[in-house]
C-alpha positions in Angstrom: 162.6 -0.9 89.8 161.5 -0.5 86.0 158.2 -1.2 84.6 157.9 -3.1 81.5 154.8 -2.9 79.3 154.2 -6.3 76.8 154.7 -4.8 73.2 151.5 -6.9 72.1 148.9 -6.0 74.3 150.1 -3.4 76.5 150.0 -5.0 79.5 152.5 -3.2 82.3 154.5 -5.1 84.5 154.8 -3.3 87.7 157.7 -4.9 89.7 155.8 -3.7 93.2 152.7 -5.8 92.7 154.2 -8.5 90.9 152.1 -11.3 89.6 150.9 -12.9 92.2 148.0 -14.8 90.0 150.9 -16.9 88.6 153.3 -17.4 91.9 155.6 -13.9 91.4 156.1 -12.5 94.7 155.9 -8.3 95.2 159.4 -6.6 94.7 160.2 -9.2 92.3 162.2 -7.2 89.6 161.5 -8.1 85.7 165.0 -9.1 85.2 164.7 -12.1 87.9 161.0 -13.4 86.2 161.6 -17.0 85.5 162.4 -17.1 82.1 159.2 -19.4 81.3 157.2 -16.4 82.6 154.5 -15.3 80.3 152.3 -12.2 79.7 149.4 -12.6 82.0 147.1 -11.3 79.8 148.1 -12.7 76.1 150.7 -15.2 76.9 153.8 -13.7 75.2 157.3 -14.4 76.6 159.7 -12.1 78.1 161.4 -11.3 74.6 158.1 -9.6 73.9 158.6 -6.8 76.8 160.0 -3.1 76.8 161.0 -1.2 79.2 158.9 1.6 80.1 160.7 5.4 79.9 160.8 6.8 83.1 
């Protein structure tokens, strides 16, 4: 699964930890975040996220 890092403040979602501070299971891929998820640490939307190169 991808990694997506938030293009404001570089904050890397790792689809094997997920975000489990705000209810998003391990093994949860970017794609299926709720679409009201927002960057943990600045509180940008999805639309605000880049895939990482592998």
């Amino acid at each position: 699964m991808k990694e997506y890092a938030c293009n404001v403040c570089s904050y890397v979602y790792d689809p094997a930890l997920g975000d489990p501070g705000n209810g998003i299971a391990p093994g949860t891929p970017f794609e299926d975040l709720p679409d009201d998820w927002v960057c943990p640490e600045c509180g940008v939307g999805k639309d605000e996220f880049s895939p990482l190169e592998d």
